[in-house]
N, C-alpha and C positions, 0 to 999 in steps of 0.2 A: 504494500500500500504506500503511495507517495504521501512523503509526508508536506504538509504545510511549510511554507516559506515562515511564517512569522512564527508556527510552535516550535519551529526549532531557534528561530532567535528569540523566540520566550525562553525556551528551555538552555539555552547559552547563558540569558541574561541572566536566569535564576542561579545559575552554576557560580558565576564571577557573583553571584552577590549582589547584581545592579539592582534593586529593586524596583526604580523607578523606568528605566527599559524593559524590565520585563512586566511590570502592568503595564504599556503602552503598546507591546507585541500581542500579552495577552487579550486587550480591547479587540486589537485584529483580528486576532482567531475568533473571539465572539463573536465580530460580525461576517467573519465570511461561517461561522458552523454557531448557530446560537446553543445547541443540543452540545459541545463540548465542555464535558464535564469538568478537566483539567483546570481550561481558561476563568471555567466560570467560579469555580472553588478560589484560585489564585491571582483574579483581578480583585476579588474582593478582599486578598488576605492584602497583598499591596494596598489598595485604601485603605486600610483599616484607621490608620494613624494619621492618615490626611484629614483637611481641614479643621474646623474645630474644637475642641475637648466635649464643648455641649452635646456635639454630635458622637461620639465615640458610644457610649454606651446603646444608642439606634446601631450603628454599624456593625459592634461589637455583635449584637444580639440577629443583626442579619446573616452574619458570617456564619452561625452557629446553626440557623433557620436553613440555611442553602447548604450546610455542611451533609447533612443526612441524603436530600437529592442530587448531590454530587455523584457519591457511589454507586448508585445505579447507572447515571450514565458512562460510567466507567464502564463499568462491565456492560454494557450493551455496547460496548462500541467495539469497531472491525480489528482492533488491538487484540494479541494473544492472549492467554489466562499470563504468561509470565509475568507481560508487556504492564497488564491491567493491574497486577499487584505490586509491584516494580512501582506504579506512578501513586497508587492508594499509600505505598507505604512511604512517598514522598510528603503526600495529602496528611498521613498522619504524623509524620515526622516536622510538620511546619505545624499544622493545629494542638495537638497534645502541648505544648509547653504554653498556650498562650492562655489560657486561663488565667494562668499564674503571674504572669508577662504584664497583664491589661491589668490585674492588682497592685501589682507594681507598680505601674505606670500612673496610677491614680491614686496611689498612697502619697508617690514622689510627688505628686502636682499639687497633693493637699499640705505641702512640707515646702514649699518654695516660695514663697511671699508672708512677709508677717506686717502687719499691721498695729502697730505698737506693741502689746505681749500674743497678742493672737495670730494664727497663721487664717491666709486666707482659705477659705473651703471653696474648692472647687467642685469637687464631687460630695454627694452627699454621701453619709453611711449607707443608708436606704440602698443609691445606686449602687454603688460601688457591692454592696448583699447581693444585691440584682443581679448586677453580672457574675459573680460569684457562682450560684445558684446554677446561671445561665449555661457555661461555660462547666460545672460542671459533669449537669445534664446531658450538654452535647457530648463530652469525652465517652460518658459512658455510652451515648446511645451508638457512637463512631463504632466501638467495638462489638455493640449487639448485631449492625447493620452488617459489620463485614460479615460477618459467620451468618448471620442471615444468606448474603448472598454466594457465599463459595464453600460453605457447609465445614468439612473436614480436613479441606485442605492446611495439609503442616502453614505454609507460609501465611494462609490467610489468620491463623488461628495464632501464631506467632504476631503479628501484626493488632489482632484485637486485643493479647493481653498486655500491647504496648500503653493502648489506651484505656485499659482496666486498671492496670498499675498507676494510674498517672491518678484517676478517679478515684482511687482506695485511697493514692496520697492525700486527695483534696479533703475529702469525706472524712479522713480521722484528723486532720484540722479543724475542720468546719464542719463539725457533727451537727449543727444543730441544724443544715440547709439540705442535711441530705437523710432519705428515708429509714429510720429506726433498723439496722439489722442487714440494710443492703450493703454497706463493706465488706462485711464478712461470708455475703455472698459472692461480691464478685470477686473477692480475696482468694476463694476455693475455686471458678473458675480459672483462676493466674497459676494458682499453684497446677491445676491441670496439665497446663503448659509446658508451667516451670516449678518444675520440683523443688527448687530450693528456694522458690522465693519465700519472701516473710513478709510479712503483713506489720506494717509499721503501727507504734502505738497510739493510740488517740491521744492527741493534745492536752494538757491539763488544762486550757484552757482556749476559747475559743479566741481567735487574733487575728487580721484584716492585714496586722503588718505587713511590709515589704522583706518578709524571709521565712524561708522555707527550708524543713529538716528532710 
């Protein structure tokens, strides 16, 4: 199958890091193939950070929205099973840390201006839960979705507990945003996987801070 002129200098510009050429190649491939799963998952991970903070947490929570119908067009498309998990486990490899990423990023914005003893609040608690919450959700559904669709396969199944691991981390942080008992379910799907994983301890207490164990 010939590939696209622009997904492959999407996929260059991703390589080197450019971020901002590779959403500008990625736009191209949306519009010559709207249905490409790739572009469409990775024009939005590239905006995510653009424009301004107000808007982040709308973007933040679209990213997360489009993340689940990305997968499927993966896998429906003229791409090998290799080819299709090869790029899913790019898709997860750029999504799984950002959860934690955009906490970050919203903790540091609420710590950068003070206004005589007070710092200025950019994001509220509220929001910044919100995404939290958000962003957890999504990690885990990433991993139901793949074994949804490729069933047994080793790689695919390696790949989902990339982002079940990542969900167990967030959930025994932030017990109180996530369903009573489900870490230590999907803690025993991880270990499935991976035999020697371990299930990290729940937090003594619950913290928004910008670090993570």
């Amino acid at each position: 199958m010939e590939q696209s002129k622009y997904l492959r200098l999407a996929r260059e510009a991703r390589a080197e890091d450019n971020s901002e050429s590779a959403k500008l190649y990625y736009q191209k491939v949306r519009e010559e193939d709207p249905e490409n799963g790739e572009a469409k998952f990775f024009y939005a991970y590239y905006a995510l950070y653009e424009g301004t903070n107000a808007e982040l947490p709308g973007r933040f929570a679209d990213l997360c929205k489009g993340l689940k119908g990305t997968l499927p067009l993966i896998k429906n498309s003229l791409e090998s099973k290799e080819e299709q998990l090869k790029m899913i486990g790019e898709v997860v490899g750029a999504f799984v840390p950002e959860t934690w990423a955009n906490n970050v990023y919203m903790n540091r914005k609420n710590r950068e201006k003070k206004v005589g003893n007070q710092y200025v609040q950019i994001f509220s608690v509220n929001t910044i839960k919100t995404c939290m919450k958000t962003g957890m959700q999504a990690v885990r559904d990433l991993g139901d979705e793949i074994v949804k669709l490729y069933g047994a396969d080793p790689e695919a199944k390696r790949l989902a507990a990339v982002a079940w691991k990542e969900y167990v981390s967030l959930a025994q942080k932030m017990y109180a945003y996530a369903p009573k008992g489900e870490a230590e379910i999907y803690a025993a799907k991880v270990k499935e996987v991976d035999p020697s994983y371990e299930m990290p301890k729940k937090a003594g207490c619950i913290s928004l801070a910008n670090s993570k164990k």
